[in-house]
MDTraj code that builds the backbone (N, CA, C; nanometers):
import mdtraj as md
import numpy as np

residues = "UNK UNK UNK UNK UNK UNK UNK UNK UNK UNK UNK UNK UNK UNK UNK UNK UNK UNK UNK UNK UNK UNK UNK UNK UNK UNK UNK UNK UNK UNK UNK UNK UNK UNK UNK UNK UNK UNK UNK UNK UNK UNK UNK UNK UNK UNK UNK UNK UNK UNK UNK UNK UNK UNK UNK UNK UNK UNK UNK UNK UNK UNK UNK UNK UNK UNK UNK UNK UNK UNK UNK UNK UNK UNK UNK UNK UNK UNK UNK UNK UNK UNK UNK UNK UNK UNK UNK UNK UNK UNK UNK UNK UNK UNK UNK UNK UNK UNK UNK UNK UNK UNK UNK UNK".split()
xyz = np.array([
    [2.8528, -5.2817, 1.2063],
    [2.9708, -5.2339, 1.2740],
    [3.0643, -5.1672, 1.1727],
    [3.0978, -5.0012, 1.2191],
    [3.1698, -4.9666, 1.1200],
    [3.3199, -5.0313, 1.0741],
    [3.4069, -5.0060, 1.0097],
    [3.5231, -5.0833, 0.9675],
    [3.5657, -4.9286, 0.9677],
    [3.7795, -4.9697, 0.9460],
    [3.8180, -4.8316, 0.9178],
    [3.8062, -4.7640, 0.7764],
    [3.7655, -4.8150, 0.7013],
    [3.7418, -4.7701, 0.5909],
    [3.6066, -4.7027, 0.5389],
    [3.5186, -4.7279, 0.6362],
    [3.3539, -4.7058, 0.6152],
    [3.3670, -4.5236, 0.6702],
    [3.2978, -4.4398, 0.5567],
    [3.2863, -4.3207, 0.5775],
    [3.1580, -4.2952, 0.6743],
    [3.1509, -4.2246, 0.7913],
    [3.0252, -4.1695, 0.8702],
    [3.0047, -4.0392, 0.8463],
    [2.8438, -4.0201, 0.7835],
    [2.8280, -3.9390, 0.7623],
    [2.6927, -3.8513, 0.8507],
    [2.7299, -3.6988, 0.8919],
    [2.6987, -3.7033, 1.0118],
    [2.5429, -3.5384, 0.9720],
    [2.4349, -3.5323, 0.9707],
    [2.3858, -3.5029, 0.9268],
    [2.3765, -3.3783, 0.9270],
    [2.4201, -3.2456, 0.8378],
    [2.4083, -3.1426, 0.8138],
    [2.2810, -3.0655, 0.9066],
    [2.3361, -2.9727, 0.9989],
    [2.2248, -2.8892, 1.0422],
    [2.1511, -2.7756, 0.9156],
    [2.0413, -2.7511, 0.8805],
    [2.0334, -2.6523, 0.8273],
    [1.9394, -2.5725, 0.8076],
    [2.0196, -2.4156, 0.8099],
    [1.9463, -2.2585, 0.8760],
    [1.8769, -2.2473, 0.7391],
    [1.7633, -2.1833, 0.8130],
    [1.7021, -2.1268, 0.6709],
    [1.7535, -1.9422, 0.6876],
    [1.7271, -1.8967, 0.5605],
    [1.8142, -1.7704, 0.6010],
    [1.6705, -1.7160, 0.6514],
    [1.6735, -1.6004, 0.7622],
    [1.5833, -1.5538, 0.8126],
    [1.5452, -1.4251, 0.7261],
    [1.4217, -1.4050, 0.6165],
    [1.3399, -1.3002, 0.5834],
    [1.2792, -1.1969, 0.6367],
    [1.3076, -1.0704, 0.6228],
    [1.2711, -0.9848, 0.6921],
    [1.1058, -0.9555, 0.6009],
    [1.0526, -0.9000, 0.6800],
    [0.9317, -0.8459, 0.6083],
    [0.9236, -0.6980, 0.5574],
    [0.9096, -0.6898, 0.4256],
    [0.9442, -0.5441, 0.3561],
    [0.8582, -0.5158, 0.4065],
    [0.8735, -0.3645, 0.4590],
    [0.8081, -0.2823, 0.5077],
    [0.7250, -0.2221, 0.4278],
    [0.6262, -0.1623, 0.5622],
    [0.4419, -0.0982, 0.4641],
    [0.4642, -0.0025, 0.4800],
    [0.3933, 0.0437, 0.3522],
    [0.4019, 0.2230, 0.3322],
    [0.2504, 0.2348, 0.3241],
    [0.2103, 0.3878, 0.3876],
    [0.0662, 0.4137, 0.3797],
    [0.0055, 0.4829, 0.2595],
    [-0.0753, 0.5060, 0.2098],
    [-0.1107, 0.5570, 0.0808],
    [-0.1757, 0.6637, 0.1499],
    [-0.1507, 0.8179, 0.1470],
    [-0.2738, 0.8859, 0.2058],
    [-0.3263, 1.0292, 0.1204],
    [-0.4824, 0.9749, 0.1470],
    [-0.5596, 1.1110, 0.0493],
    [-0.5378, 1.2528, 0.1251],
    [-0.4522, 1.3208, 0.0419],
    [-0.4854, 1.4638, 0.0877],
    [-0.6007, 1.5460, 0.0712],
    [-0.6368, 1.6228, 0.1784],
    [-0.8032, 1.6797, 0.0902],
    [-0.7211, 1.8512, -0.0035],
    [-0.8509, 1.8550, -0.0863],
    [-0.8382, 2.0472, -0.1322],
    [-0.9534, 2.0482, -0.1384],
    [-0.9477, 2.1927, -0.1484],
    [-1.0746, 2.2958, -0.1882],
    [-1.1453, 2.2280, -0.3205],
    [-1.0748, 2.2261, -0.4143],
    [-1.1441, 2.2329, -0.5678],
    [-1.1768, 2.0781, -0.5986],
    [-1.1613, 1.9397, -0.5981],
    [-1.1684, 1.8502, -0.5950],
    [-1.3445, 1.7804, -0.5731],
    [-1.4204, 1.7783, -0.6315],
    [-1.5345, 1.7177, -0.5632],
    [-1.5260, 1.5911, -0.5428],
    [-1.6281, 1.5932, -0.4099],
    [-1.6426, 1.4497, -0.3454],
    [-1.7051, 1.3730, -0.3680],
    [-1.7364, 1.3828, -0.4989],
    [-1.8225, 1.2152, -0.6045],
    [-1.7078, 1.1660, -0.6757],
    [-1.6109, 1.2925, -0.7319],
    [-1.4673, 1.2255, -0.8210],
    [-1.3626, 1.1650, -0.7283],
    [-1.3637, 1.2450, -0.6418],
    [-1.2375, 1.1620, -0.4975],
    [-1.3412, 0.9951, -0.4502],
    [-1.4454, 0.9942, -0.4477],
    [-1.5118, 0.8452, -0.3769],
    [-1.4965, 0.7580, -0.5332],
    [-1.5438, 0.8255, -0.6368],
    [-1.4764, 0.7288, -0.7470],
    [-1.3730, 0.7357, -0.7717],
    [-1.2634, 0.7781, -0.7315],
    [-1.1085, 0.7069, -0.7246],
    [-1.0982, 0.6632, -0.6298],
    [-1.1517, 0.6806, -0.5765],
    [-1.1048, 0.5106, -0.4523],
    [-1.2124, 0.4269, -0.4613],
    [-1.3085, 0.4351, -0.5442],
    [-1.3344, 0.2998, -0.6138],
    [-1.2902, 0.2222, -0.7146],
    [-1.2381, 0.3102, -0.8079],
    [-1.1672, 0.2503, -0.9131],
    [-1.0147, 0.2117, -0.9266],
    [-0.9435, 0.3047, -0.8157],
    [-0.8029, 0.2157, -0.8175],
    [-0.7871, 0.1795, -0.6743],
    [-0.8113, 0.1964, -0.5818],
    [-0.8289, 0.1161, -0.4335],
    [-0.9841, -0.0185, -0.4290],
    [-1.0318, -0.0073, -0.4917],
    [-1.1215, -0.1156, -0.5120],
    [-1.2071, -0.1041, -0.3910],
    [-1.2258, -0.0091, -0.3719],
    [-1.3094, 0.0140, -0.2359],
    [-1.4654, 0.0479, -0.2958],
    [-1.5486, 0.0207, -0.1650],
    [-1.7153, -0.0103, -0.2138],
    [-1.7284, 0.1021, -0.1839],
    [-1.8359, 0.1724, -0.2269],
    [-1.9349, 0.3115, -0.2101],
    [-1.9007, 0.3874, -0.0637],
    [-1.9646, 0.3060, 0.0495],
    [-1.9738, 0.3456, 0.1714],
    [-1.8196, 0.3974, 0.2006],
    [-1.7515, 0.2675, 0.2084],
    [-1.6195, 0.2659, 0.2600],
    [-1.5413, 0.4048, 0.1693],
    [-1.5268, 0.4063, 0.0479],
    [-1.4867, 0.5623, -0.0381],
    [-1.5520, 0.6794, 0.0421],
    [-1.6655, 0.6756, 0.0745],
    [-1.7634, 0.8194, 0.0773],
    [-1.7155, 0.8341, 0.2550],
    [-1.6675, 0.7340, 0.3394],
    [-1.5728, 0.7703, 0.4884],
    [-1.4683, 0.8306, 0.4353],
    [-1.3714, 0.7051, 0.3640],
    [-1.2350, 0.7892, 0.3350],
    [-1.2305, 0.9095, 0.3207],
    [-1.3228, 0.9785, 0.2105],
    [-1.3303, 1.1019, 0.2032],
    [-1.3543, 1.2018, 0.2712],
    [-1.4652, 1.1298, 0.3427],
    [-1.5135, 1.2532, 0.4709],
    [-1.3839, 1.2572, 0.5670],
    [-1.3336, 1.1586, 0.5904],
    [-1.2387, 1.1951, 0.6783],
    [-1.0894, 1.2263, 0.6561],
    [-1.1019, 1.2302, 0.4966],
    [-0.9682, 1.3361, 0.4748],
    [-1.0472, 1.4870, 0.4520],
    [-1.1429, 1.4905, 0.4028],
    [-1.2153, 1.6090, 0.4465],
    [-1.2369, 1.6965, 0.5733],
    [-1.2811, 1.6485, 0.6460],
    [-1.2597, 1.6860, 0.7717],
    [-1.1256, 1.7130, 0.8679],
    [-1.0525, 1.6134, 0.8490],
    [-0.9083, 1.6246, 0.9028],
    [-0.7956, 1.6479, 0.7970],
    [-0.8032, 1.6771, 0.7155],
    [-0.6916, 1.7534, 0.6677],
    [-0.6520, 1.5795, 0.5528],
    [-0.6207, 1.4853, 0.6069],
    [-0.5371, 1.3557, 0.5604],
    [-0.5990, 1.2370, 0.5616],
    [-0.6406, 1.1286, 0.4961],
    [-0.6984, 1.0106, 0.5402],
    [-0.6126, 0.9008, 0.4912],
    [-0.5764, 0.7795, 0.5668],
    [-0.5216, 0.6641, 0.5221],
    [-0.6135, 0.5849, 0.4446],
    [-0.5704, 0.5912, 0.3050],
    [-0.6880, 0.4743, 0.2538],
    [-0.6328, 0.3575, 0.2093],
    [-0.4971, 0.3085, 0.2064],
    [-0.4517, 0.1511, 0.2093],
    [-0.3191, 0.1660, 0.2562],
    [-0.2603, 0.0096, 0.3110],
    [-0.1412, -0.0030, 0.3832],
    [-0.0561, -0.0970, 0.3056],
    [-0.0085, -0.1415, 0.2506],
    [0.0366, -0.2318, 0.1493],
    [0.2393, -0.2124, 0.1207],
    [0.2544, -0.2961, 0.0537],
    [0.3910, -0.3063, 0.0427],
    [0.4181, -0.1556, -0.0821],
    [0.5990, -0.1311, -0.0672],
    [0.6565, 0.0215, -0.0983],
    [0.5768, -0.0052, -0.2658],
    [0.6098, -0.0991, -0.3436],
    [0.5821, -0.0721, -0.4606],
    [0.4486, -0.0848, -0.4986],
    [0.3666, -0.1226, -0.4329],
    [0.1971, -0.1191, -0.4854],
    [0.1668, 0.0457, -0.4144],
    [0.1892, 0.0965, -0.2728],
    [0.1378, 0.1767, -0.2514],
    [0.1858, 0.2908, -0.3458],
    [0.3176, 0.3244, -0.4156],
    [0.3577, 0.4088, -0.4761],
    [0.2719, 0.3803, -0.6144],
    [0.2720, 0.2963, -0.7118],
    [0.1810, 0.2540, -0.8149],
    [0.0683, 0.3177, -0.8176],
    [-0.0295, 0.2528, -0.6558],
    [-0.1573, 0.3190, -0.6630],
    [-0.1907, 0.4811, -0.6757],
    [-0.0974, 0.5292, -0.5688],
    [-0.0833, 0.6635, -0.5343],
    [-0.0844, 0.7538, -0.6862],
    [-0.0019, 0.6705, -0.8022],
    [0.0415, 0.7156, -0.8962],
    [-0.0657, 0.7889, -1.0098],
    [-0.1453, 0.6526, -0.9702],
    [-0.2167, 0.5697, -1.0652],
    [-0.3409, 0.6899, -1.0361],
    [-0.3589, 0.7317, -0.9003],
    [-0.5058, 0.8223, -0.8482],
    [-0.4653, 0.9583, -0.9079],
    [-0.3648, 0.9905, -0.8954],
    [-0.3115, 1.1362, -0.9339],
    [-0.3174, 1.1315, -1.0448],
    [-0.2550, 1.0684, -1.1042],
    [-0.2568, 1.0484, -1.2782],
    [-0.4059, 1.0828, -1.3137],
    [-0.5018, 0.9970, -1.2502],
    [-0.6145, 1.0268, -1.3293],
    [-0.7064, 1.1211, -1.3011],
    [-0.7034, 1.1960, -1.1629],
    [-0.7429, 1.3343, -1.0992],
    [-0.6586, 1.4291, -1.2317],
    [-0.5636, 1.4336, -1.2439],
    [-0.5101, 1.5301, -1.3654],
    [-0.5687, 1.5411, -1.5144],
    [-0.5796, 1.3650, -1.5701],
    [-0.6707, 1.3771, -1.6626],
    [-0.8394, 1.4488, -1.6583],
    [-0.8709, 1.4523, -1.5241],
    [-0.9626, 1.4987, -1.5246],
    [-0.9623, 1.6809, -1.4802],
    [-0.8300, 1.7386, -1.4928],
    [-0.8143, 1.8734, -1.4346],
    [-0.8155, 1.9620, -1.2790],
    [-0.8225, 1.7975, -1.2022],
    [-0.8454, 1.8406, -1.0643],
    [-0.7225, 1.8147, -1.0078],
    [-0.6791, 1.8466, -0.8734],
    [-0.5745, 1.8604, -0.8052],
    [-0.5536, 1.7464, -0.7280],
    [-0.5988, 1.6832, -0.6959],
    [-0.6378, 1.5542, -0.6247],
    [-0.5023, 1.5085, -0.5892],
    [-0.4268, 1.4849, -0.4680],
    [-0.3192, 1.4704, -0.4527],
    [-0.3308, 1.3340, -0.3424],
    [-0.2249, 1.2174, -0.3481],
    [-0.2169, 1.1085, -0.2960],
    [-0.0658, 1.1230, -0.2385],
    [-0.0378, 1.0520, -0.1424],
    [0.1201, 1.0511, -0.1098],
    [0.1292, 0.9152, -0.0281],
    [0.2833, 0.9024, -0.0397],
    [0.2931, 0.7575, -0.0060],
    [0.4332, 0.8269, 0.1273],
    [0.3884, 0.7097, 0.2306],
    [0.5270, 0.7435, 0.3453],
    [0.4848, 0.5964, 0.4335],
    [0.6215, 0.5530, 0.5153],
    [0.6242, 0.4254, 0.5417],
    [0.5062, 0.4319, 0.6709],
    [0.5281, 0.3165, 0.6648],
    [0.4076, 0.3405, 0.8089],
    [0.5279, 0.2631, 0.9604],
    [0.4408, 0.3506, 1.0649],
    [0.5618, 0.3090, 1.1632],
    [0.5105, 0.2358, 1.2841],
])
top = md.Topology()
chain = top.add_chain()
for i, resn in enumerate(residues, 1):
    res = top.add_residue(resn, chain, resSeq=i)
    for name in ("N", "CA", "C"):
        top.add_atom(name, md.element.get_by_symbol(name[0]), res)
traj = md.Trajectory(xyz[None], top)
């Protein structure tokens, strides 16, 4: 039985703060003319980590259609990767162009 002196203590509700989920950006292969399609399927094996088959679609179908999505991932990996493919299409003298835009 409480007394007047006995403190009640009455139990704190508590919010967690609500996290939004950073938004995905798409990574996408542009095709060109000059670029061959053994060096475009080995960059998206070597910095998308993608297997043979799965590279040699991507390609055909930025080939064919103009654009292909080849990963969906958070703003700072897809910009990295994007970086990372161009960078090394240049070391190699080709045009090879990647671009990053959010996905909706």
């Amino acid at each position: 039985m409480p007394t007047k002196d006995d403190t009640i203590f009455e139990p704190k509700t508590v919010t967690k703060p609500r996290l939004e989920r950073p938004k995905l950006y798409k990574v996408i292969l542009v095709n060109d003319d000059y670029t061959p399609r053994e060096f475009v399927v080995m960059v998206l094996k070597s910095v998308f980590r993608m297997g043979e088959e799965t590279g040699y679609r991507v390609m055909l179908t930025a080939h064919r259609m103009g654009t292909a999505v080849v990963v969906v991932c958070a703003r700072d990996i897809a910009e990295t990767k994007a970086k990372e493919a161009v960078d090394l299409a240049k070391e190699a003298g080709y045009p090879l162009m990647f671009m990053t835009e959010p996905e909706e």
